[in-house]
py3Dmol code that shows the C-alpha trace and the ligand (Angstrom):
import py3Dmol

protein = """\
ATOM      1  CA  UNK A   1      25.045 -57.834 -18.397  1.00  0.00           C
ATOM      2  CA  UNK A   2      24.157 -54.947 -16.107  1.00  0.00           C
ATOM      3  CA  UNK A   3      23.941 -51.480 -16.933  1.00  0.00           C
ATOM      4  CA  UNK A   4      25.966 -49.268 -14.614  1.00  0.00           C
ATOM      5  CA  UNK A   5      23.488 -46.718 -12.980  1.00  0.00           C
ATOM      6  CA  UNK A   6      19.836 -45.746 -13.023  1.00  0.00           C
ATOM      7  CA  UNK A   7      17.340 -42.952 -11.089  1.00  0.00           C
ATOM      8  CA  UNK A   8      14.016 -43.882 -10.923  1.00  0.00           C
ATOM      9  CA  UNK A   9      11.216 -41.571 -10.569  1.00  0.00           C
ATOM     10  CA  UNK A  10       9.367 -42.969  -7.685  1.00  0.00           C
ATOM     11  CA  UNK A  11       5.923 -42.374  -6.893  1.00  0.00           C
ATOM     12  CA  UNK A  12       5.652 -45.035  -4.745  1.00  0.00           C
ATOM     13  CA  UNK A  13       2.488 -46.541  -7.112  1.00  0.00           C
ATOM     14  CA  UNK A  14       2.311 -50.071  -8.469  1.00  0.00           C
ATOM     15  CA  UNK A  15       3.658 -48.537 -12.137  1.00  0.00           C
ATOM     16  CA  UNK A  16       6.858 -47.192 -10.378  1.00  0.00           C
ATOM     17  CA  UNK A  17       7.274 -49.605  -7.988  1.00  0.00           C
ATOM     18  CA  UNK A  18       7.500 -51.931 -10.827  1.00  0.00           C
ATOM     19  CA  UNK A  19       9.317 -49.664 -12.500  1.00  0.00           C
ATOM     20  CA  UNK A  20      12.129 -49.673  -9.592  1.00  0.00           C
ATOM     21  CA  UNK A  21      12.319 -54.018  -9.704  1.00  0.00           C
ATOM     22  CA  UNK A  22      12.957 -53.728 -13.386  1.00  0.00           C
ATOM     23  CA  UNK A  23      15.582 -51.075 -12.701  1.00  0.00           C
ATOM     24  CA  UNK A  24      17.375 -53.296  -9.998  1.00  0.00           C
ATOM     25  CA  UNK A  25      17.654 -56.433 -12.307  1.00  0.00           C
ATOM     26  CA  UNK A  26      19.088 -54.198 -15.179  1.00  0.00           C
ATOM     27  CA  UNK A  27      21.476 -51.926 -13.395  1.00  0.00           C
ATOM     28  CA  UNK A  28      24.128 -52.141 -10.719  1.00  0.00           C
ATOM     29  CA  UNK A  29      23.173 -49.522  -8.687  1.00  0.00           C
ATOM     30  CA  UNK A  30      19.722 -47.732  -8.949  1.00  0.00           C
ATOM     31  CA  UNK A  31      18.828 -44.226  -7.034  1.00  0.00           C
ATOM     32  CA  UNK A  32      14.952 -43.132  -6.703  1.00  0.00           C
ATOM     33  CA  UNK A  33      13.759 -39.680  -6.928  1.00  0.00           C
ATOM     34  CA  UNK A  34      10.147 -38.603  -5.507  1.00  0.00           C
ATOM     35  CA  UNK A  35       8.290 -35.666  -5.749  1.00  0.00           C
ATOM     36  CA  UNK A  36       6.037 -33.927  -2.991  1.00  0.00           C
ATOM     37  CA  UNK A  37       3.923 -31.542  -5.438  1.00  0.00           C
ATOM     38  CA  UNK A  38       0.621 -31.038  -3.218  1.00  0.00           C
ATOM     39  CA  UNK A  39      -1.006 -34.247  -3.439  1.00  0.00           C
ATOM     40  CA  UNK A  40      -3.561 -34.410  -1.223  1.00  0.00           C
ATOM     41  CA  UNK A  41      -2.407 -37.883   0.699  1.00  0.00           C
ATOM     42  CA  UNK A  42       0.826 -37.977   1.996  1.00  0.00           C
ATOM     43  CA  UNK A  43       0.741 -41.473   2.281  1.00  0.00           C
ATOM     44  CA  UNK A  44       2.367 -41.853  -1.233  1.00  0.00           C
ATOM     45  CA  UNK A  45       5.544 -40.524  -0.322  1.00  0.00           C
ATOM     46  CA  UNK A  46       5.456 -42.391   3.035  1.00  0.00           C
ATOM     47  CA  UNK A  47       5.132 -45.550   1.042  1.00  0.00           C
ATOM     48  CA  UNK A  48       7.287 -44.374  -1.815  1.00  0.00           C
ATOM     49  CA  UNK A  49      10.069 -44.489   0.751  1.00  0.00           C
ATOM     50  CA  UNK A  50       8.921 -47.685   2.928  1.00  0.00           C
ATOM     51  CA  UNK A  51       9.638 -48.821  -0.112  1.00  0.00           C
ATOM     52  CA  UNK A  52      12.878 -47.649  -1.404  1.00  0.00           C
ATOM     53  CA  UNK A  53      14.126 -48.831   2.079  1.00  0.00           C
ATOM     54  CA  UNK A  54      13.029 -52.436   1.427  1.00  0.00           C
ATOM     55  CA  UNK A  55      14.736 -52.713  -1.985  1.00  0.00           C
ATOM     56  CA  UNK A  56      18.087 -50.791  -0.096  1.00  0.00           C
ATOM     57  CA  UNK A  57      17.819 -47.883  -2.563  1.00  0.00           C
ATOM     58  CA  UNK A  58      18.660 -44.397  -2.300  1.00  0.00           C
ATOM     59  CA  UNK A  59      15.315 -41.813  -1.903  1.00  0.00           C
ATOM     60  CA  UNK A  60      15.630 -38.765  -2.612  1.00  0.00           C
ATOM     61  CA  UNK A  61      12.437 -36.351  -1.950  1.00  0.00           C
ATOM     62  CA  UNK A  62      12.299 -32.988  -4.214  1.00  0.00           C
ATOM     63  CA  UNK A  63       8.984 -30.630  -3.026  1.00  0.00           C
ATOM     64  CA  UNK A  64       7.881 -28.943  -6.079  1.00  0.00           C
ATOM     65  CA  UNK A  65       3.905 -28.528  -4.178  1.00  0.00           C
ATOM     66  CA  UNK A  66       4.108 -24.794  -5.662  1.00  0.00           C
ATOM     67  CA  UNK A  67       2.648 -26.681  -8.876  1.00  0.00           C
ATOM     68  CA  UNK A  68      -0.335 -26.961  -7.108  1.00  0.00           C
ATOM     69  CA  UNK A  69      -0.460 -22.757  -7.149  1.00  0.00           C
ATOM     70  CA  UNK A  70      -0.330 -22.588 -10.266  1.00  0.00           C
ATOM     71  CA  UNK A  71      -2.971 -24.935 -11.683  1.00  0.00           C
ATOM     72  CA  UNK A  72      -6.384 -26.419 -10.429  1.00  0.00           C
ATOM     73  CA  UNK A  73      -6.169 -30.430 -10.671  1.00  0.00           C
ATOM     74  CA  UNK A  74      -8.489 -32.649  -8.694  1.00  0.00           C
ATOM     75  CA  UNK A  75      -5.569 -34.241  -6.910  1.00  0.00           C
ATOM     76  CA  UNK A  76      -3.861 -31.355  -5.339  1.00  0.00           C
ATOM     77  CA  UNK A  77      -7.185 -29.314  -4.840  1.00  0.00           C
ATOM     78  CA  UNK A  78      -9.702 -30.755  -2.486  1.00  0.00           C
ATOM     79  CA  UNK A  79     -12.150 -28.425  -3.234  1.00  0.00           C
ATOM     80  CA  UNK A  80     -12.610 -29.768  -6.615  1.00  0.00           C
ATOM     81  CA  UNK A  81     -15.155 -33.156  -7.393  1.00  0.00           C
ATOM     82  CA  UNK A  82     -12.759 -35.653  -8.790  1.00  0.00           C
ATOM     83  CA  UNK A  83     -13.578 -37.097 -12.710  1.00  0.00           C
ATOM     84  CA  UNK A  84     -14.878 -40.742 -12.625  1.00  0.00           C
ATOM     85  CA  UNK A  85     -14.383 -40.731 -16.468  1.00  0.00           C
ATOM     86  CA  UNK A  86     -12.363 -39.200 -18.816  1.00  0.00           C
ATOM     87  CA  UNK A  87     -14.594 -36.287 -20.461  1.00  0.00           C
ATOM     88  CA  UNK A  88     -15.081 -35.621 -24.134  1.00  0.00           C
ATOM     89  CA  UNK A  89     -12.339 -33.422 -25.626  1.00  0.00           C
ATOM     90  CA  UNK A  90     -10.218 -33.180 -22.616  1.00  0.00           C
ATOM     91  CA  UNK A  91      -8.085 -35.100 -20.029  1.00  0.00           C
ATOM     92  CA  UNK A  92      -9.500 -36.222 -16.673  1.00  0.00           C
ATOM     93  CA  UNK A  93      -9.510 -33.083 -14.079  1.00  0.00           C
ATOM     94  CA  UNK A  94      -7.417 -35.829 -12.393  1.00  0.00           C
ATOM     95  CA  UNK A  95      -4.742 -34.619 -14.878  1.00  0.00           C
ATOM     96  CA  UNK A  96      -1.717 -32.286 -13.103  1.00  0.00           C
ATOM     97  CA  UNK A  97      -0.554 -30.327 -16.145  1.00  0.00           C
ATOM     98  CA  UNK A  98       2.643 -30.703 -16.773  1.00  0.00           C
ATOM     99  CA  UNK A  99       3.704 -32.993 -13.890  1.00  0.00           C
ATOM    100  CA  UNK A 100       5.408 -35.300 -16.037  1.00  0.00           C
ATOM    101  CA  UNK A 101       7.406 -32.658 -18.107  1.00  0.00           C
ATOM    102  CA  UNK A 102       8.362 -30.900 -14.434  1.00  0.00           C
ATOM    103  CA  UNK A 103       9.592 -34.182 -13.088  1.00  0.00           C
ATOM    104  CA  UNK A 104      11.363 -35.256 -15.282  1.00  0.00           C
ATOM    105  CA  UNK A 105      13.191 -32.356 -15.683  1.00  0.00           C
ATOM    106  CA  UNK A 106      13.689 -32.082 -12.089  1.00  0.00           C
ATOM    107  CA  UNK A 107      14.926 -35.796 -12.207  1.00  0.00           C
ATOM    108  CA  UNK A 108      17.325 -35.031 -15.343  1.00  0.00           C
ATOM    109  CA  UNK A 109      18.657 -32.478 -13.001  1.00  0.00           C
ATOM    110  CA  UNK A 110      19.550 -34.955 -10.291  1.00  0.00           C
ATOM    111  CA  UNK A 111      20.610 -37.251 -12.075  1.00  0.00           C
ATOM    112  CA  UNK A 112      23.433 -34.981 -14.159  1.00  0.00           C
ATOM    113  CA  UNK A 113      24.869 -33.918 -10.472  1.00  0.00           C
ATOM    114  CA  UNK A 114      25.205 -38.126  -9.905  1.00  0.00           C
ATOM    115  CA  UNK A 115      26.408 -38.786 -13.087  1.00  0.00           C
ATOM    116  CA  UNK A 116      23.480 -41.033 -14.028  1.00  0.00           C
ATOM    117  CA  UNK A 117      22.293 -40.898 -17.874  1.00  0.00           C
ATOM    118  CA  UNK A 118      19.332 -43.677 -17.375  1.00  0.00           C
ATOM    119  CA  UNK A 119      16.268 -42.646 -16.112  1.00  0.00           C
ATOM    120  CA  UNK A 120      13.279 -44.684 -15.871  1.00  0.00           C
ATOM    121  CA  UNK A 121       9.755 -43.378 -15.394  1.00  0.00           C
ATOM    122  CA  UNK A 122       6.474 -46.023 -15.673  1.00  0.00           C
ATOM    123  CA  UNK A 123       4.233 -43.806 -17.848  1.00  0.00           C
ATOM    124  CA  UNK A 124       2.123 -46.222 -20.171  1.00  0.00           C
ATOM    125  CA  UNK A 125       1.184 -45.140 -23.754  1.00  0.00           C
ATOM    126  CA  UNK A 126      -1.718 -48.065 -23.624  1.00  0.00           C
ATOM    127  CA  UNK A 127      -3.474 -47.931 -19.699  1.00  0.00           C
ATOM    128  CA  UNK A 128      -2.918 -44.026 -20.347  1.00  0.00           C
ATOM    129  CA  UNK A 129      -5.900 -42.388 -18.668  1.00  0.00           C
ATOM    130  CA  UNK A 130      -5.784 -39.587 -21.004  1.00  0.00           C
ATOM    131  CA  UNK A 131      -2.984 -37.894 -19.979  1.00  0.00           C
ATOM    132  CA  UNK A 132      -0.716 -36.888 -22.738  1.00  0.00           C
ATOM    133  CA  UNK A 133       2.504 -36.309 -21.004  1.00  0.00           C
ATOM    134  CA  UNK A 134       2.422 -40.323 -20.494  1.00  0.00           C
ATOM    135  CA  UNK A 135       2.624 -40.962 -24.597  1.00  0.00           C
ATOM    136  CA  UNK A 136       5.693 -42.412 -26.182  1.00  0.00           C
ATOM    137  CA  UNK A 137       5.933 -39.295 -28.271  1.00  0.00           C
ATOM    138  CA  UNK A 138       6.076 -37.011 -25.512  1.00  0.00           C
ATOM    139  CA  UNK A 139       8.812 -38.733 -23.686  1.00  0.00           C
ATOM    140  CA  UNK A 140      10.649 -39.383 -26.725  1.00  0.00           C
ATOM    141  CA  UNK A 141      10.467 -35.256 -27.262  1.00  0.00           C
ATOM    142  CA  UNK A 142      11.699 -34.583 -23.780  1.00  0.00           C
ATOM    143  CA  UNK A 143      14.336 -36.969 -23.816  1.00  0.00           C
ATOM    144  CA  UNK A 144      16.007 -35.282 -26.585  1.00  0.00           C
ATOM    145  CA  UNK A 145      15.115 -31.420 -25.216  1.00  0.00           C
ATOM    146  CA  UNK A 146      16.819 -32.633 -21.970  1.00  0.00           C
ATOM    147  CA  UNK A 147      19.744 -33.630 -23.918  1.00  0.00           C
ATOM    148  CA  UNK A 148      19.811 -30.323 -25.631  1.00  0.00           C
ATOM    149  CA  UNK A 149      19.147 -28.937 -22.264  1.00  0.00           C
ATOM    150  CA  UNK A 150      22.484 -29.934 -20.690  1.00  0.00           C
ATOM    151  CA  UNK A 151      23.905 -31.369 -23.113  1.00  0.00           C
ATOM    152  CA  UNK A 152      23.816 -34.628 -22.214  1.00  0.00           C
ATOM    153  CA  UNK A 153      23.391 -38.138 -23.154  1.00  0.00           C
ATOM    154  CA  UNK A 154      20.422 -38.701 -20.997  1.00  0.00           C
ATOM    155  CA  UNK A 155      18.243 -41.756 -21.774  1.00  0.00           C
ATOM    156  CA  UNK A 156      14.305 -42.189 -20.777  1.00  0.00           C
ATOM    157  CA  UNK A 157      13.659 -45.752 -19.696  1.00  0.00           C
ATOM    158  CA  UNK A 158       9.838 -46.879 -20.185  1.00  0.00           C
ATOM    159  CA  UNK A 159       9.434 -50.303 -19.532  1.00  0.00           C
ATOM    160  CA  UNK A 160       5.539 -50.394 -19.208  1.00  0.00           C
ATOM    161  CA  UNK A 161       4.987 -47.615 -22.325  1.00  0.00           C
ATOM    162  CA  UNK A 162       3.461 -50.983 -24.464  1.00  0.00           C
ATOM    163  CA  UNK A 163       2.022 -53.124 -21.544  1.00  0.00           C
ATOM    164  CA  UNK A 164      -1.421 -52.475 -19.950  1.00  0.00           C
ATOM    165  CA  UNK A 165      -2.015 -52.937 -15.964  1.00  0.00           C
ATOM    166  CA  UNK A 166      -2.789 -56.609 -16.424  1.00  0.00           C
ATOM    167  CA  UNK A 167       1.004 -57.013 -17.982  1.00  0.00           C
ATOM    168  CA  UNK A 168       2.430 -54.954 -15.475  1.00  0.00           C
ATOM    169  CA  UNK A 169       1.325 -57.133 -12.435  1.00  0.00           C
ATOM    170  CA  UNK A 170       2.424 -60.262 -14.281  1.00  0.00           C
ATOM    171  CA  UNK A 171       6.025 -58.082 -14.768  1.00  0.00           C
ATOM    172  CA  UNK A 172       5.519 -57.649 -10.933  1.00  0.00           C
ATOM    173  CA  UNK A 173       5.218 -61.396 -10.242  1.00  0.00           C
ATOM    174  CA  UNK A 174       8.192 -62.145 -12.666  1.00  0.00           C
ATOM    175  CA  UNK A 175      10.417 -60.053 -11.117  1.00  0.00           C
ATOM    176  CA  UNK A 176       9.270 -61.694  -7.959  1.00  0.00           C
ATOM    177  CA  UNK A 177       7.556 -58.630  -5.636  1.00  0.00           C
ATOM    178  CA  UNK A 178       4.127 -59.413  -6.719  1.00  0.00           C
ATOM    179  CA  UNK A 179       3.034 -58.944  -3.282  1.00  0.00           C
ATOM    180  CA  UNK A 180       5.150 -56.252  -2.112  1.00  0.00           C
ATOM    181  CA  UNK A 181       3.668 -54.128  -4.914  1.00  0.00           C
ATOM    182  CA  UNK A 182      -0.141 -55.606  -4.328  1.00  0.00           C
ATOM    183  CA  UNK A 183       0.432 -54.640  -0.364  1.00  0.00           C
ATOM    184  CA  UNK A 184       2.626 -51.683  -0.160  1.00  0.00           C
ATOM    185  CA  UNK A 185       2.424 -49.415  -3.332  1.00  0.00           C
ATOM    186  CA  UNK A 186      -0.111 -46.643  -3.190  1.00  0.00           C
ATOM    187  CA  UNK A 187      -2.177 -45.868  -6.525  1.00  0.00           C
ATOM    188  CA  UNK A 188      -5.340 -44.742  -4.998  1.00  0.00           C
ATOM    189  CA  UNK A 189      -6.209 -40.962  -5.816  1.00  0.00           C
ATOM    190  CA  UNK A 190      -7.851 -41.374  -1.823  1.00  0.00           C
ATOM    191  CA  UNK A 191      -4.726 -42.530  -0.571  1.00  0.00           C
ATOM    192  CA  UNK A 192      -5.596 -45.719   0.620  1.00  0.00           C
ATOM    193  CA  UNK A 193      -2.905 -48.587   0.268  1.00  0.00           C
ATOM    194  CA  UNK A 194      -2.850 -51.629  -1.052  1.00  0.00           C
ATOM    195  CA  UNK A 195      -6.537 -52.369  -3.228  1.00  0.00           C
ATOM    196  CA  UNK A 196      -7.503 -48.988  -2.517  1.00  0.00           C
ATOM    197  CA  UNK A 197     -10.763 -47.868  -1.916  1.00  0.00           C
ATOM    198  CA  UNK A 198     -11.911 -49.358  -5.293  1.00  0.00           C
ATOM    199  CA  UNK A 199     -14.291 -46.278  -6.567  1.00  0.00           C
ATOM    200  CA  UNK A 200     -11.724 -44.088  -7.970  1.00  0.00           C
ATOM    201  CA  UNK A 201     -10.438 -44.095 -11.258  1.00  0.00           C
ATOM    202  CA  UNK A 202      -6.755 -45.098 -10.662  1.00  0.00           C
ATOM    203  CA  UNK A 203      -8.400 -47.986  -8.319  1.00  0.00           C
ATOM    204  CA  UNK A 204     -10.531 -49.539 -10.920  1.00  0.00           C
ATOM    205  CA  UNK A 205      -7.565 -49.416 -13.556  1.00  0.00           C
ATOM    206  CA  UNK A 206      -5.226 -51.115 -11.352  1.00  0.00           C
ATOM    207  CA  UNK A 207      -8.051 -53.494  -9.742  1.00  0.00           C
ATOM    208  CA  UNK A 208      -9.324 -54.717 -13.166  1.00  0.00           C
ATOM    209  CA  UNK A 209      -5.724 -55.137 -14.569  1.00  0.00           C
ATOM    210  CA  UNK A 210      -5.272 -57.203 -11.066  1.00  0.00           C
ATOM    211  CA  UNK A 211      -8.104 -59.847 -11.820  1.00  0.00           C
ATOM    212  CA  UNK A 212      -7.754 -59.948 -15.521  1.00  0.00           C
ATOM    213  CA  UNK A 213      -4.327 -61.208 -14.904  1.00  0.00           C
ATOM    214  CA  UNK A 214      -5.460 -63.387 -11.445  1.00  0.00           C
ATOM    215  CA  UNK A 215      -7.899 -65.054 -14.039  1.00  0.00           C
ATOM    216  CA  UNK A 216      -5.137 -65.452 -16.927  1.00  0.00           C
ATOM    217  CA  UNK A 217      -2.046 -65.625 -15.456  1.00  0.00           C
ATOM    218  CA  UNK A 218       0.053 -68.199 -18.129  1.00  0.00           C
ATOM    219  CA  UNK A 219      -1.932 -66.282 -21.342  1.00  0.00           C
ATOM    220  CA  UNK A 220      -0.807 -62.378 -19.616  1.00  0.00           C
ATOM    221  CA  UNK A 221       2.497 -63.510 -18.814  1.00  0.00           C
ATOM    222  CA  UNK A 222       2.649 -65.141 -22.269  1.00  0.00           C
ATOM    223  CA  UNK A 223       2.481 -61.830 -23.481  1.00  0.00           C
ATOM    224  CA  UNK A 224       4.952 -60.519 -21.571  1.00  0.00           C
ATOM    225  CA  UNK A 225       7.450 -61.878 -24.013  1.00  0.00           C
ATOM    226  CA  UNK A 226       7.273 -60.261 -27.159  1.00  0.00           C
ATOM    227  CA  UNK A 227       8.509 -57.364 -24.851  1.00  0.00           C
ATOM    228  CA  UNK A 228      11.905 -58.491 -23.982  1.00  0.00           C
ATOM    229  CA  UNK A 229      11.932 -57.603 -20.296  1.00  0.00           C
TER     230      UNK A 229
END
"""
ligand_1 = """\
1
ZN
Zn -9.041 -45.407 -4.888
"""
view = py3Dmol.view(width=600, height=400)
view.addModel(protein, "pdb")
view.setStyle({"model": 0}, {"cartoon": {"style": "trace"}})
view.addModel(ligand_1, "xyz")
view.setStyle({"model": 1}, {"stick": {}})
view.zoomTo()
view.show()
């Protein structure tokens, strides 16, 4: 049976895109929230809502770029050489501290004023990059702050916290927009659609999750199981 209502926070990215399918087969009506926060390639939010138009949902754009004044990432600063590897003892300078915390609070927010308790983000504990506001225990710590917060009864949807990338495109083909999210999501950290421009981190994590599952596709979607989508 469905669940009544859902906000998604919407990137526009293969993880959230997913993220948003999921959503739609699991609740009745499902509203998308996106955040503007200085990224250097507008793109994402142009495909972010491409996309939310395709699957008929609502968008809803929040600009929180003053983030970007505040502290020195590689994807809001284009002054700065991004990380091809995560370095010793530290996140990635590909790491925006304390996006995840800010948008989801944002999002909790929004979703109060619709009267929407689920909210689903796709931050993954195991394809993680080494950013900690994408483990299990952080969300699970900011789920109940935000209920504190407003006293609410808010709960944190992560459907790909246990998968890796090679799961979440065979969730992708399951819920039947394999090539909508292939062709219209945005994950590169140059803004290039689709594949990407295949050097950057975020393109060889999604592009090597892509052919591990091309090569495997009945053993990957095997797998899916055990996870009760
Ligand atoms: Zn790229």
């Amino acid at each position: 049976m469905k669940r009544e209502k859902a906000l998604v926070v919407f990137s526009g990215g293969q993880d959230s895109t997913t993220c948003l399918f999921w959503a739609l087969k699991h609740f009745r009506e499902v509203h998308t929230i996106t955040f503007a926060y200085g990224q250097k390639h507008n793109l994402e939010v142009e495909a972010a809502k491409k996309i939310a138009c395709m699957a008929g949902v609502d968008f809803h754009l929040v600009d929180i770029t003053q983030i970007a004044s505040v502290g020195k990432n590689s994807l809001t600063d284009g002054s700065m050489v991004m990380d091809s590897e995560k370095p010793a003892g530290s996140p990635p300078n590909t790491f925006v501290p304390g996006r995840n915390l800010f948008f989801l609070s944002i999002a909790a927010v929004y979703a109060r004023e619709k009267g929407i308790c689920d909210i689903v983000t796709g931050v993954s504990q195991t394809d993680f990059s080494g950013y900690p506001d994408c483990r299990d225990s952080f969300i699970r710590s900011l789920n109940v702050t935000l209920n504190l917060a407003m006293d609410g009864q808010f709960v944190i949807h992560t459907p790909l916290m246990w998968i890796d990338k090679a799961q979440t495109w065979a969730l992708a083909d399951r819920l039947g927009v394999f090539e909508l999210v292939r062709d219209e999501t945005v994950t590169c950290y140059n803004g290039v659609k689709g594949d990407g421009c295949g050097h950057c981190p975020a393109c060889r994590l999604r592009n090597a999750g892509l052919h591990k599952y091309l090569e495997n596709k009945d053993e990957v979607l095997k797998s899916l199981e055990i996870h009760n989508f």
